[in-house]
C-alpha positions in Angstrom: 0.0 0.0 0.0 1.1 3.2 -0.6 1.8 6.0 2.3 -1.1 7.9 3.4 -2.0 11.4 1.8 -1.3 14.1 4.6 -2.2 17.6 5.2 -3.7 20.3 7.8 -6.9 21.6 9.4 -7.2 24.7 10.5 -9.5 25.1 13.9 -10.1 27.5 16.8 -6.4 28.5 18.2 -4.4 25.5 16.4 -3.5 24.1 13.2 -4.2 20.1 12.9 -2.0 17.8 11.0 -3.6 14.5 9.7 -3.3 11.4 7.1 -5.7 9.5 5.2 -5.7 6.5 3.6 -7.8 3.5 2.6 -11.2 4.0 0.9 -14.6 3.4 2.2 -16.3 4.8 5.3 -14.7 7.4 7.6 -13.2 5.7 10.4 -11.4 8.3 12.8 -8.5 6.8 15.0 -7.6 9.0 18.2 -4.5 8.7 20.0 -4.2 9.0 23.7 -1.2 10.1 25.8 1.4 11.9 24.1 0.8 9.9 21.4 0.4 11.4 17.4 -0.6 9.2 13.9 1.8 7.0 14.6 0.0 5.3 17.9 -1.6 3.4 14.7 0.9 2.6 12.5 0.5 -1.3 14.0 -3.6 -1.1 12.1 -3.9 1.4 10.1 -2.8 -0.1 6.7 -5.1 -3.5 7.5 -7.9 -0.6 8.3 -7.8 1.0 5.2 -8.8 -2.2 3.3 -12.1 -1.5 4.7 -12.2 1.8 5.4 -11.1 5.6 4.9 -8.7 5.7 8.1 -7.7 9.3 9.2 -4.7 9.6 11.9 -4.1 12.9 13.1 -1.8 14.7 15.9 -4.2 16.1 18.5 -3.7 19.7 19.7 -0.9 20.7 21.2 0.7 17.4 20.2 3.8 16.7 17.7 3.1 18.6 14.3 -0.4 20.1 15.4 0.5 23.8 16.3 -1.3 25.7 19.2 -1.6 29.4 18.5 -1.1 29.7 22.1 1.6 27.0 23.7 -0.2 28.3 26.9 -3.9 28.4 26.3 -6.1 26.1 28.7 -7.1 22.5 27.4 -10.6 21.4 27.1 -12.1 17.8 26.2 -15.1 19.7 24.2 -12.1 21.7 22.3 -10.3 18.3 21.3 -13.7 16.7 20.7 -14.5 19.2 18.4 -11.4 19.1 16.3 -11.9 15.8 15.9 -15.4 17.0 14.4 -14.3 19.4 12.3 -12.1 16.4 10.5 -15.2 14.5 10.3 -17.2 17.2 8.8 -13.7 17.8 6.8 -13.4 14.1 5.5 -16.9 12.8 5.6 -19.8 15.4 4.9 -22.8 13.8 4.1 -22.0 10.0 5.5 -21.8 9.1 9.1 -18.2 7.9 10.4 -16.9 5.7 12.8 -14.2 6.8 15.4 -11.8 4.4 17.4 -10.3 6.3 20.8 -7.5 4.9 22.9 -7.1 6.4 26.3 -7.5 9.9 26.7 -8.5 9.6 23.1 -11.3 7.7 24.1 -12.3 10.6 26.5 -12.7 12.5 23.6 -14.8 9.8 21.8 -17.1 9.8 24.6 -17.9 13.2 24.2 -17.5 13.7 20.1 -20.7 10.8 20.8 -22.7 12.7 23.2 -22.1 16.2 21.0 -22.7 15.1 17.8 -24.4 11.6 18.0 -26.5 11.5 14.2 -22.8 12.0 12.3 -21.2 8.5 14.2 -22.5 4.5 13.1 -19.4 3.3 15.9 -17.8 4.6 18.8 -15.4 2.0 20.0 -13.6 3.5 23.3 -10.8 1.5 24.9 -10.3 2.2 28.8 -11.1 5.9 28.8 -9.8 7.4 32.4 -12.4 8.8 33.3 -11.9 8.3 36.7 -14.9 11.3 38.2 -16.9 8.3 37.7 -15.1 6.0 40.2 -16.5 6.1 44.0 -13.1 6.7 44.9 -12.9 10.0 42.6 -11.1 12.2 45.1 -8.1 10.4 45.7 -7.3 10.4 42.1 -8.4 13.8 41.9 -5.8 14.2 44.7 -2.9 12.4 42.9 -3.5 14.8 39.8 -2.6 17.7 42.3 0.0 16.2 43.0 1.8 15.6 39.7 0.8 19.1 39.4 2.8 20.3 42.1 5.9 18.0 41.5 5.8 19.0 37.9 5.8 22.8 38.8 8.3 23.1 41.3 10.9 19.8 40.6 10.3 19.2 37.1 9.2 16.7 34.3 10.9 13.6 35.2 9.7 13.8 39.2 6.4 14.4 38.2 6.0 11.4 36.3 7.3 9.3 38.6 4.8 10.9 40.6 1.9 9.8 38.4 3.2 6.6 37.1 3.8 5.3 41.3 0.0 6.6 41.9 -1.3 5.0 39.2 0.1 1.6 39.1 -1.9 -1.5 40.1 -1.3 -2.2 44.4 2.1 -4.4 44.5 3.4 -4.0 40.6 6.6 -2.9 40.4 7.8 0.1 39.1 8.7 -0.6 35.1 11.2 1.2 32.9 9.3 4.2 32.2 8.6 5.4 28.5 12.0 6.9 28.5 14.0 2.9 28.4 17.0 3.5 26.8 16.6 0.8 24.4 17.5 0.2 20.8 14.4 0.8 18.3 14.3 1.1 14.5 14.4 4.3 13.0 10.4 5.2 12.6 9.8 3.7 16.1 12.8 5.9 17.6 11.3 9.0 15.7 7.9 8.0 17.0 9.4 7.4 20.5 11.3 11.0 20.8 7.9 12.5 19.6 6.4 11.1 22.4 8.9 12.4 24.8 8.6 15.8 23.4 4.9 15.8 23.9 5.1 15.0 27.7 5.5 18.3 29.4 2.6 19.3 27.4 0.4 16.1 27.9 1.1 16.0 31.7 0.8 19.6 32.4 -2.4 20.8 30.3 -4.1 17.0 29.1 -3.9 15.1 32.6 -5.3 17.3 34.8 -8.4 18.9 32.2 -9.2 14.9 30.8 -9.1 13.2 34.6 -11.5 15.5 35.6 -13.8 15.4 32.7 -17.5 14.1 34.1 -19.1 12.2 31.3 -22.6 12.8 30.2 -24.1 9.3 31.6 -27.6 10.1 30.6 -26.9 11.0 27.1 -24.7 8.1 26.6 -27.2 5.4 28.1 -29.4 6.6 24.9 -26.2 6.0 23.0 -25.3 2.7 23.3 -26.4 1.0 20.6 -24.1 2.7 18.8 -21.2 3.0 22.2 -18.5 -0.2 22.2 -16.6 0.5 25.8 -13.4 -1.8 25.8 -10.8 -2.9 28.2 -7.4 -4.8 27.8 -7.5 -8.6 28.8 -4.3 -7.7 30.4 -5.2 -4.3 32.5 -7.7 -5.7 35.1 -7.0 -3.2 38.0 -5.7 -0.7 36.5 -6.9 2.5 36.5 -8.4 3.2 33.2 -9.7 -0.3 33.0 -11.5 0.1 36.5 -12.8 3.2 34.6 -14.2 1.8 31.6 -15.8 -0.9 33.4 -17.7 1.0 36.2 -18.9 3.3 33.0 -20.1 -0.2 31.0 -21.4 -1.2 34.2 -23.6 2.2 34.5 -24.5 2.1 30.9 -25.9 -1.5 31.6 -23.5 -2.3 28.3 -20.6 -5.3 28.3 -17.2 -3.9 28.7 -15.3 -5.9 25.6 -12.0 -7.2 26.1 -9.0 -6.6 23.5 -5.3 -8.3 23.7 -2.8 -7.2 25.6 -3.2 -4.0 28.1 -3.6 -0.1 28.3 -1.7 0.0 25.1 -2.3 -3.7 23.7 -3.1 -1.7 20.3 1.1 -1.7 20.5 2.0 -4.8 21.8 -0.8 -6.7 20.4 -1.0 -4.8 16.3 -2.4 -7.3 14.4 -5.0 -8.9 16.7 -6.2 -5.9 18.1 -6.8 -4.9 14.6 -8.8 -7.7 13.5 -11.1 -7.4 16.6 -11.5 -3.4 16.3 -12.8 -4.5 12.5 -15.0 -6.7 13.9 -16.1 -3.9 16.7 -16.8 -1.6 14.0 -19.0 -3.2 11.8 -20.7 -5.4 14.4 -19.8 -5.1 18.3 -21.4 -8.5 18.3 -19.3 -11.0 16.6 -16.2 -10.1 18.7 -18.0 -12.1 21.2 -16.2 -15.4 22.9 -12.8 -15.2 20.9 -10.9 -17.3 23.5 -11.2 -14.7 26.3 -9.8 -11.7 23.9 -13.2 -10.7 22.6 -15.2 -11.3 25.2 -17.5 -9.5 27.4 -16.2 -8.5 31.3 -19.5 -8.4 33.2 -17.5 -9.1 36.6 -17.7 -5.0 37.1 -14.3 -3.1 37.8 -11.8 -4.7 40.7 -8.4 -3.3 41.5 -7.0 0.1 42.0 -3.9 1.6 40.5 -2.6 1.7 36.5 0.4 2.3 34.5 1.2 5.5 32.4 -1.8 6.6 30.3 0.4 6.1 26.7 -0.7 6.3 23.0 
């Protein structure tokens, strides 16, 4: 296949950059973390057999300019770039939108804004922890990145988050800085990454984790509303989020391989479930424990870093 076609959006106070590829229906991938297009390069060309896939950079992230480095982040903001590339790229046909993380978070609410544009919203574990009976201690932990961030620094602060986050007794892993030997497009994609993090932890983290979902509006929604969860993740933070949202919704929380970022570790059958997801939540049903529904409700405390 060849590369994807690129080019940019403007929108309110940033410039976006995205690729397309594929032909078919929209289907809108989102990264989460500090991630950019390349969180997808693992699915994207399987994708486009089926479908027109657009990748973008969100705000504030990699090649997607803010007019205003400083200007406050806002869910509804990213949510409705992600709708002005919809409208952009698909006009007059409704789209699909896959959302990892705090991608997801802004799935859930490009859903509840503009639900007649979207046939499939697949969200996998969404953080959106204000719906957790345990809310303030995580509201608490985000003050405290916060803090460490302003007065010791990057590199504290995320040690910070990454300690609170983890699942009770894991250890501590390498930390998305590993010094560790990577192909060329993987190193690029890698150093990318690390250049987003002052910008993800101090504007995304603390305006996303506090983000209150419109539960109401999305229990009308989920016919259309796939919430999903790593097989791997159980306890962890985001998981324990998506699953006490499926459990409020009164919807199954799907399991995909691998963890928080088992669209990394786990490419190729991620990708084939997420097909299956978007044309019909359905069949991704009983797949040896990787597609199946988690009705057990959320268990655990703790996660790792929220990545792409």
């Amino acid at each position: 296949m060849t590369g994807p076609s690129t080019g940019s959006l403007r929108v309110n106070g940033a410039t976006l950059y995205y690729e397309v590829r594929g032909r078919g229906p929209l289907l809108l991938l989102i990264p989460g973390g500090g991630g950019d297009t390349a969180s997808f390069d693992g699915v994207a060309d399987d994708l486009a057999a089926s479908y027109t896939v657009a990748t973008y950079d969100p705000r504030g992230m990699s090649r997607s300019t803010l007019d205003d480095p400083d200007a406050e982040q806002s869910v509804a903001q990213h949510a409705e770039d992600a709708f002005r590339l919809v409208e952009l790229l698909s006009p007059a046909a409704p789209a699909r939108v896959f959302g990892a993380s705090s991608g997801a978070i802004t799935a859930l609410h490009l859903l509840t804004a503009h639900p007649g544009r979207f046939a499939r919203v697949v969200a996998h574990e969404p953080p959106v922890v204000e719906v957790l009976p345990d809310a303030a201690e995580h509201r608490a932990l985000v003050a405290r990145v916060t803090e460490t961030l302003r007065t010791r620094g990057l590199v504290l602060a995320m040690g910070v988050f990454a300690a609170g986050l983890r699942k009770a007794g894991e250890p501590a892993g390498p930390g998305p800085g590993a010094d560790t030997a990577l192909p060329p497009r993987a190193a690029a994609r890698r150093e990318r990454t690390m250049a987003n993090l002052p910008y993800f932890v101090g504007s995304i983290v603390p305006r996303f984790m506090a983000y209150v979902p419109d539960v109401d509006r999305l229990e009308a929604l989920t016919d259309r509303l796939l919430l999903a969860g790593g097989r791997d993740s159980r306890g962890e933070l985001p998981y324990r989020a998506a699953a006490f949202l499926a459990e409020r919704l009164n919807t199954p929380l799907r399991l995909f391989p691998g963890g928080h970022t088992g669209l990394t570790t786990h490419p190729e059958e991620f990708g084939e479930l997420l097909r299956k997801a978007l044309a019909d939540p359905s069949r991704i049903r009983g797949r040896s424990g990787s597609g199946a529904d988690d009705r057990r409700g959320p268990t655990g405390r703790g996660s790792r870093w929220m990545g792409p």
